[in-house]
C-alpha positions in Angstrom: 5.0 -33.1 -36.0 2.1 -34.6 -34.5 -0.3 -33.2 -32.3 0.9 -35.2 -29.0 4.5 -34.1 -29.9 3.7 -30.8 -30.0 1.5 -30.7 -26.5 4.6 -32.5 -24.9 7.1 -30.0 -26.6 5.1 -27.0 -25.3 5.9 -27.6 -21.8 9.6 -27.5 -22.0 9.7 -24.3 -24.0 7.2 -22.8 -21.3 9.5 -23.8 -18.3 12.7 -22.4 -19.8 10.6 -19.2 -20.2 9.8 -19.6 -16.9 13.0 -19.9 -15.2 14.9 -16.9 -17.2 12.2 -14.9 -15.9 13.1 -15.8 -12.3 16.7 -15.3 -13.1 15.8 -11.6 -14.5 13.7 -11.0 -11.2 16.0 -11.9 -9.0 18.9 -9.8 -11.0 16.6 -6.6 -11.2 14.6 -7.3 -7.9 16.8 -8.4 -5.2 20.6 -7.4 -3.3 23.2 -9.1 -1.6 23.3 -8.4 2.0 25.6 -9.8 4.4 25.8 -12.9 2.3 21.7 -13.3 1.9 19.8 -12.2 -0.8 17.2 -9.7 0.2 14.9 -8.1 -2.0 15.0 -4.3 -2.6 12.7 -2.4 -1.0 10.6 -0.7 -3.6 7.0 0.1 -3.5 5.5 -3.0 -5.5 7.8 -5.4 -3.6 5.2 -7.7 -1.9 3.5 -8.2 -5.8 6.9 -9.1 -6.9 7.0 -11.2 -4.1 4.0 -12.9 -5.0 4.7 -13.1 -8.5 7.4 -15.3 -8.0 5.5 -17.6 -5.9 3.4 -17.8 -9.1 5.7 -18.8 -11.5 7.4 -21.5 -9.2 3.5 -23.4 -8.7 3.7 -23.0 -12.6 7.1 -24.4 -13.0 6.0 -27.1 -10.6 2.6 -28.3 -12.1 4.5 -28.1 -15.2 7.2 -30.9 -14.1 4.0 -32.9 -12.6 2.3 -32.5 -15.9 5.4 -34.0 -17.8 4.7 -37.0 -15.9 1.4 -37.1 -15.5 -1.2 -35.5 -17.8 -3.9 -36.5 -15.6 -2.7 -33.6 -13.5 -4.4 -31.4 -16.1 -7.2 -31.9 -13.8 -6.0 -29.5 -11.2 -8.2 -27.0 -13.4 -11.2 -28.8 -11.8 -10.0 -30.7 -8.6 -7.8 -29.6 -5.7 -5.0 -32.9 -6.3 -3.2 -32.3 -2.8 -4.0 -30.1 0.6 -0.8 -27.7 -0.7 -1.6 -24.5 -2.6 -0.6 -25.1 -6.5 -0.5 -23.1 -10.0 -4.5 -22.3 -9.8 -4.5 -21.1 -6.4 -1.3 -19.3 -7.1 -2.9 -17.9 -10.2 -6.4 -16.7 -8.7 -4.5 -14.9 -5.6 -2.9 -13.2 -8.5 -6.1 -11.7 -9.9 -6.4 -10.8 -6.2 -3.3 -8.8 -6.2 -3.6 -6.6 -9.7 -6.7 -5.0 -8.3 -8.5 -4.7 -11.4 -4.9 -4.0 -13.7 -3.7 -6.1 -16.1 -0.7 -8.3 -14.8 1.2 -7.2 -18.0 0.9 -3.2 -16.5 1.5 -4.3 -12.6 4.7 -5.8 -13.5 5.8 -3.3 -15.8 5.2 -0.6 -12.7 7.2 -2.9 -10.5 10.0 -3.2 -12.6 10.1 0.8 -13.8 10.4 1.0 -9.5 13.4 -1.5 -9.6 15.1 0.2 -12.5 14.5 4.0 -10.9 16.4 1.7 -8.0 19.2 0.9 -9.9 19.4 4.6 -11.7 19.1 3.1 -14.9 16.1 5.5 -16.3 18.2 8.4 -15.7 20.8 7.1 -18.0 18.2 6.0 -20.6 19.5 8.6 -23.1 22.7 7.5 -23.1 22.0 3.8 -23.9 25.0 2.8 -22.5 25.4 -1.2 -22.1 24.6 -1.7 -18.6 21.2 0.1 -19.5 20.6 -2.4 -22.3 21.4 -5.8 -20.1 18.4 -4.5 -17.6 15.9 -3.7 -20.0 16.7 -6.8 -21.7 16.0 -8.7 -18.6 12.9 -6.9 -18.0 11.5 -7.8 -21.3 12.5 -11.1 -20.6 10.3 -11.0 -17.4 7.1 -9.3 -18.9 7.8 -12.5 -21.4 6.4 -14.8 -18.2 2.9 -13.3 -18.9 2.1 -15.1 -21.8 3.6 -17.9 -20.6 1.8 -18.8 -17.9 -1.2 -17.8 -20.6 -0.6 -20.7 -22.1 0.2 -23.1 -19.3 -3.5 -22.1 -18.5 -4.6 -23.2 -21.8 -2.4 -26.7 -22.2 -4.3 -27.7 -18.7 -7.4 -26.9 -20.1 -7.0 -28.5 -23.2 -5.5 -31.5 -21.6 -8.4 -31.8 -19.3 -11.2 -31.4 -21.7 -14.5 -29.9 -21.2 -17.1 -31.6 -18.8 -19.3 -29.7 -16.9 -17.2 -29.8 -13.6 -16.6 -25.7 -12.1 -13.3 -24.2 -12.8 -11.0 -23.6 -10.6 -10.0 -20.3 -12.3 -11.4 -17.1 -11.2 -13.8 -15.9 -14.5 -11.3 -12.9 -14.6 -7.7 -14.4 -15.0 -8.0 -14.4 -18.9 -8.9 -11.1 -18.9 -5.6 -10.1 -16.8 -3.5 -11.7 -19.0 -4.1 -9.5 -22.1 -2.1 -6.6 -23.0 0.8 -6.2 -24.5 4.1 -4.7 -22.7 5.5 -1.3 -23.5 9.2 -2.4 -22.6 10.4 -3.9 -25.7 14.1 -4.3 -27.1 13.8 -4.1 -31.1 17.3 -5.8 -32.4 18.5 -5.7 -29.0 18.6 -2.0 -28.8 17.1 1.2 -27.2 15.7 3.4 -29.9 14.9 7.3 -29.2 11.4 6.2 -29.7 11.7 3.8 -26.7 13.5 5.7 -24.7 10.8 8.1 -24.7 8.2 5.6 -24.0 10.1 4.3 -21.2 10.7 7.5 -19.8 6.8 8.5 -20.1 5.5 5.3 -18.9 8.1 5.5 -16.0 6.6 8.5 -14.8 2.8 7.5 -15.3 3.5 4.7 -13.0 5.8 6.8 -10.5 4.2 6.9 -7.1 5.3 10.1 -6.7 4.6 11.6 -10.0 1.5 13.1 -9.2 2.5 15.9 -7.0 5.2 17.5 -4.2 3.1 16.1 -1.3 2.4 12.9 0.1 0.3 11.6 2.7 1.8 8.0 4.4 -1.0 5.8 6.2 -0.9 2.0 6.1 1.8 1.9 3.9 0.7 3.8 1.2 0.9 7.1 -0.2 -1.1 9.6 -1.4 -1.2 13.0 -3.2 -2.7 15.7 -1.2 -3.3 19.0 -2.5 -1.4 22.5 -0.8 -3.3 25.1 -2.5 -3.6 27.3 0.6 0.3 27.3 1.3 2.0 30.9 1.1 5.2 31.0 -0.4 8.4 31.9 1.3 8.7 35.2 -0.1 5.4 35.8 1.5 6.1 35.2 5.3 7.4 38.7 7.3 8.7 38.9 10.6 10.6 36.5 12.3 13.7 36.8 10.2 16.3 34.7 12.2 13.6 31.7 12.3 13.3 31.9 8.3 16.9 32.3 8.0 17.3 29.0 9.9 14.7 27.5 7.6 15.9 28.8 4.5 19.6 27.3 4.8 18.3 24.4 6.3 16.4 23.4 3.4 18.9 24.9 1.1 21.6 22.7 1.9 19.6 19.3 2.2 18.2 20.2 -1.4 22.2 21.1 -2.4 23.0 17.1 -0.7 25.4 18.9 2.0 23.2 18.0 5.0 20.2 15.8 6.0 20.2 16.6 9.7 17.0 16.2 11.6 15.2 20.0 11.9 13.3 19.8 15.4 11.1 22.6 15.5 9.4 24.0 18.6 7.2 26.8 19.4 3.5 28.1 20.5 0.7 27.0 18.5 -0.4 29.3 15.9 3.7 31.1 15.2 4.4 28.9 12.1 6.2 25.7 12.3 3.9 23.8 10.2 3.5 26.4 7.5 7.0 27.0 7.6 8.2 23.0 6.7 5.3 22.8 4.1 6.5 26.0 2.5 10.3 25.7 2.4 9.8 22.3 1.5 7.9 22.8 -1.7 10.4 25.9 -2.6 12.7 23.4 -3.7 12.3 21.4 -7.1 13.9 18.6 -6.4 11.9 17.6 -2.1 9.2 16.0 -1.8 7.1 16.0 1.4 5.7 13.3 3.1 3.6 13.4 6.1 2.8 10.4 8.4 0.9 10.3 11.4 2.5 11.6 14.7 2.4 8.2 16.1 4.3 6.7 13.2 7.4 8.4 15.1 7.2 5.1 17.9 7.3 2.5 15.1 10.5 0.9 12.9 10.9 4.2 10.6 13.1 1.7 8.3 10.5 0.4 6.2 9.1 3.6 5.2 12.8 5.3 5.2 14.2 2.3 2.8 11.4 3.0 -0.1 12.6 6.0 -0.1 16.2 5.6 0.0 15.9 3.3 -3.0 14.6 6.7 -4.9 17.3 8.2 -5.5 16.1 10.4 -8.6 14.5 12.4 -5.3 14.9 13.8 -2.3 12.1 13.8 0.7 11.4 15.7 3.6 9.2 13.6 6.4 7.6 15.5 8.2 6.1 14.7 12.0 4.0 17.1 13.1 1.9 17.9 16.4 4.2 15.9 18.5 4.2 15.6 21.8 7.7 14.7 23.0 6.8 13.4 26.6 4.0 10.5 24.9 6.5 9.3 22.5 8.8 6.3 22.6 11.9 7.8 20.9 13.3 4.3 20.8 12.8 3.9 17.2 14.0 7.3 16.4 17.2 7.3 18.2 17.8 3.9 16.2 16.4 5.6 12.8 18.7 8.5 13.2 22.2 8.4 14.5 22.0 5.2 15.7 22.0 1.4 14.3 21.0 2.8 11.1 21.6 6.4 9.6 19.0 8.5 7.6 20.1 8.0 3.7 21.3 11.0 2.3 18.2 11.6 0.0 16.1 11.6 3.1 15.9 14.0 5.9 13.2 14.3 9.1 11.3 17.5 10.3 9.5 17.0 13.3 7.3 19.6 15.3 5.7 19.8 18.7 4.4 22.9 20.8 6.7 21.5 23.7 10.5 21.3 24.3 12.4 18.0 22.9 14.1 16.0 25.3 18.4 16.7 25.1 18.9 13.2 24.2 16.7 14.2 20.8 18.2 18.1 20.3 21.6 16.2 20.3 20.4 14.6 17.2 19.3 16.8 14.8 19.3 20.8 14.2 16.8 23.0 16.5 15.1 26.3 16.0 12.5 27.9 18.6 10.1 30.5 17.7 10.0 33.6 20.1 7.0 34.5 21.6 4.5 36.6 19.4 4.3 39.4 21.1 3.9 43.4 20.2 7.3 44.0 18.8 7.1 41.1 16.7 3.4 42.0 15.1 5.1 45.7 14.5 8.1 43.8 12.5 5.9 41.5 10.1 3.6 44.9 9.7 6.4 46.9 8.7 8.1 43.2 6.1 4.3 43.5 5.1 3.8 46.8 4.4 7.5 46.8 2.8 6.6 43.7 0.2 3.0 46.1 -0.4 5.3 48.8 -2.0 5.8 50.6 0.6 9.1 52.6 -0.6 9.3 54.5 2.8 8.7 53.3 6.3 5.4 54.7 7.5 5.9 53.6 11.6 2.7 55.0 12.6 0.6 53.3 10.1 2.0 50.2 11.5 0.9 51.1 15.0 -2.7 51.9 13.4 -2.7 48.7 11.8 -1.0 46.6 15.1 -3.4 48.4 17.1 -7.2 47.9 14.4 -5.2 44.1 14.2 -5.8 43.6 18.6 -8.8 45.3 18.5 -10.3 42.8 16.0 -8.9 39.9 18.6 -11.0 41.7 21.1 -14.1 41.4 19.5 -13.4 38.2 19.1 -13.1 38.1 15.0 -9.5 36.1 16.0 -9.3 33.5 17.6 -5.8 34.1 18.8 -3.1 36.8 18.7 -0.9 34.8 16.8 1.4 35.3 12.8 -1.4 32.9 11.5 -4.1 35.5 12.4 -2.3 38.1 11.6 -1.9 37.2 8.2 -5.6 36.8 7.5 -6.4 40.4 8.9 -3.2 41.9 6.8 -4.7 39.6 3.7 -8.1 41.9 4.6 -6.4 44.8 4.9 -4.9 44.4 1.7 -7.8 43.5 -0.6 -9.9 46.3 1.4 -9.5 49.5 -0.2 -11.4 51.8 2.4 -9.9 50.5 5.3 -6.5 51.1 3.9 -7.7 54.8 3.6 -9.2 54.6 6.6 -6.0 53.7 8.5 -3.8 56.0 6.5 -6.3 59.2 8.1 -5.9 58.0 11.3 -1.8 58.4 11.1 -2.6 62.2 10.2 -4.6 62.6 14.0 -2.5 64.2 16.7 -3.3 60.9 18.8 -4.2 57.6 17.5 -4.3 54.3 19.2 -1.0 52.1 19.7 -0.9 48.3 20.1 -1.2 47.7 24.1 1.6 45.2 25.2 -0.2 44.0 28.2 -2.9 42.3 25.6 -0.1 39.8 24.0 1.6 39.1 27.4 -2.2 38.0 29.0 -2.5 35.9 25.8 0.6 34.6 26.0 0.3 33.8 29.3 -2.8 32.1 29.3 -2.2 30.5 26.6 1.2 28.8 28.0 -0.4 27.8 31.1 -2.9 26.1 29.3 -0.2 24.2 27.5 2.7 24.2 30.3 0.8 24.6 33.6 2.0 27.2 36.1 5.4 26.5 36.6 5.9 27.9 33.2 4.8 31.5 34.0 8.4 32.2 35.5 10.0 31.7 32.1 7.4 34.0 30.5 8.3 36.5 33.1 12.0 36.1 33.1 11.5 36.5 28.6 9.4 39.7 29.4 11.9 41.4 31.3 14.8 40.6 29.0 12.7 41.9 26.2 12.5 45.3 28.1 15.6 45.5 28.9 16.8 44.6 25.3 18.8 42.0 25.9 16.4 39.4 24.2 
């Protein structure tokens, strides 16, 4: 064969190449929705997106070059005002950030398979497994490909001393060689566990339980200073809430909205973060606040297609009376419904509007006030080792705790500051002594109650205004008269 029938030949094989990898895209990338094709909303969507715009210059530069092998020159010259192949190519370089195309693809395609569930059924190597990764190894097949289209142009231009076109770095781009492989058309064990390990190296969420969400993206943040849920006292019908709350999203028998209200400082935040990472299988993501008054159906779609997880997102320090609950109502219980893998928890210091509440499940932190400091004393003092109840050291302790606020080493009477002084107490060997003597005294300091209802009060008027002051009143006199 001569060397002119083998340049022309080259083309042809390139193009069918070409054009099975769009048909294995479009298979593994895209869905049928009320008769349109849509693509799948997975995290690399807009580089598969772009990808296919690359091989469609490629396919047509290649027809042009069929025809005319002058077109070669497109490597030096722009031949017409439309974008073509070497634009298409250098916006490419653009979009790997650095990666090799090979990898970028392959973490695109390990987000569409996760979509379809076919990684979780790697093991079994059932047929319908086989016929995707065969069509993803015919896609990572595109790479060298358009590899070579780059070097017929070149070599059908020739070399002058005219500037390329090409970005320096789109050579170095296309090396690599995939991991996704089908030897004799069939899944091995040794490529199943490749799969399986490169699947998670290129997870988005592989690297941790929490997320962060801002501009699209997400990022791992660390928890480190996040008690557990066996560590939280007091406040037992709150946690109860909590606890079957998360319990029976993580079991998939309920993904209501939780809509969480209370004082600052009494736990809602902790509370979410905590009972969300007691369960294996959530994942928390936190947005911004103001996220809540744009479309939620972009962000709640990528993770819809996850189905291999479950996610918690998680709103917090909202205001309800400055947000536009327009896209929430539609989000959830509306136009569109929250996927079943995805649940909302959203927080706010101030009461949620009835047309919200309707929509999700509520819980309401009492007030923190004297009885409730004595009852996560006495939990504390219980989870301490505490075999019998000891009700005058947890006066002592209340009491030490409010006198510590009144020397200002607290900011606030509140469970968050309580915990750091019990969290003293604790790793303090002389004060625990020291409290234990004072129990033996024939009088001994109590926790005053008119401390926690002053705090309380200014507190709420700083959040509420005045009008609010009657419902702290009308709370204070149910609590003494024990109906509360």
């Amino acid at each position: 064969m001569s060397d002119s029938l083998a340049i022309r030949s080259e083309p042809t094989v390139l193009k069918d190449t070409l054009v099975a990898a769009e048909s294995s895209i479009k298979l593994l990338f895209t869905e049928l929705k009320k008769g349109k094709t849509k693509f799948i909303n997975i995290f690399r969507r807009n580089f598969i997106q772009n990808y296919i715009i690359v091989l469609n210059k490629v396919l047509i530069d290649l027809n042009c070059f069929s025809g005319d092998r002058e077109s070669a020159k497109r490597i030096f010259s722009v031949l017409n005002p439309e974008a073509d192949s070497i634009d298409a190519i250098n916006q490419l370089f653009v979009d790997c950030q650095g990666k090799s195309l090979i990898s970028c693809l392959e973490e695109a395609i390990f987000d569409a398979l996760i979509s379809h569930g076919v990684l979780e059924k790697l093991k079994d190597s059932d047929g319908d497994t086989a016929f995707f990764i065969s069509h993803a190894v015919q896609i990572c097949s595109s790479v060298q490909a358009i590899s070579d289209f780059i070097k017929i142009m070149q070599n059908a231009a020739g070399t002058n001393n005219k500037l390329s076109r090409l970005r320096p770095g789109i050579p170095k781009i296309l090396q690599g060689k995939s991991c996704i492989d089908l030897p004799d058309k069939k899944i091995s064990s040794k490529t199943m566990d490749l799969l399986s390990k490169k699947a998670l190296e290129s997870d988005p969420f592989g690297g941790g339980k929490a997320f962060r969400y801002l501009n699209n993206k997400f990022t791992a943040v660390e928890l480190s200073s996040i008690r557990t849920v066996d560590n939280f006292f007091g406040y037992a019908k709150v946690r109860k809430t909590f606890e079957q709350h998360f319990e029976e999203f993580s079991k998939q028998k309920s993904n209501l909205p939780l809509l969480v209200c209370s004082l600052p400082g009494l736990g809602k935040t902790h509370f979410t973060i905590s009972y969300t990472l007691n369960y294996d299988n959530l994942t928390l993501i936190l947005p911004e606040p103001e996220d809540l008054e744009k479309t939620l159906q972009p962000l709640i779609e990528k993770l819809a297609s996850r189905k291999d997880r479950r996610f918690i997102i998680f709103f917090d320090d909202v205001d309800p009376a400055k947000i536009n609950w327009y896209y929430f109502r539609t989000n959830v219980g509306g136009s569109f419904s929250l996927p079943d893998n995805v649940s909302v928890v959203i927080a706010s210091n101030f009461e949620f509007p009835a047309n919200i509440l309707s929509r999700g499940r509520a819980v309401k932190f009492p007030l923190f006030d004297e009885i409730r400091c004595l009852e996560m004393i006495e939990e504390f003092l219980k989870s301490c080792g505490f075999k019998h109840r000891n009700q005058n050291l947890e006066l002592v302790i209340a009491a030490d705790y409010i006198e510590d606020f009144g020397q200002r080493k607290f900011e606030e009477l509140s469970p968050r500051t309580l915990i750091r002084y019990l969290q003293i107490y604790q790793n303090d060997m002389k004060k625990r002594k020291k409290m234990l003597d004072i129990t033996r005294s024939e009088v001994f300091s109590r926790p005053d109650p008119q401390v926690f209802y002053e705090f309380n009060t200014k507190l709420m008027r700083s959040l509420y205004g005045d009008e609010i002051l009657d419902a702290l009143r009308e709370e204070n006199v149910k609590q003494q008269l024990g109906t509360f």
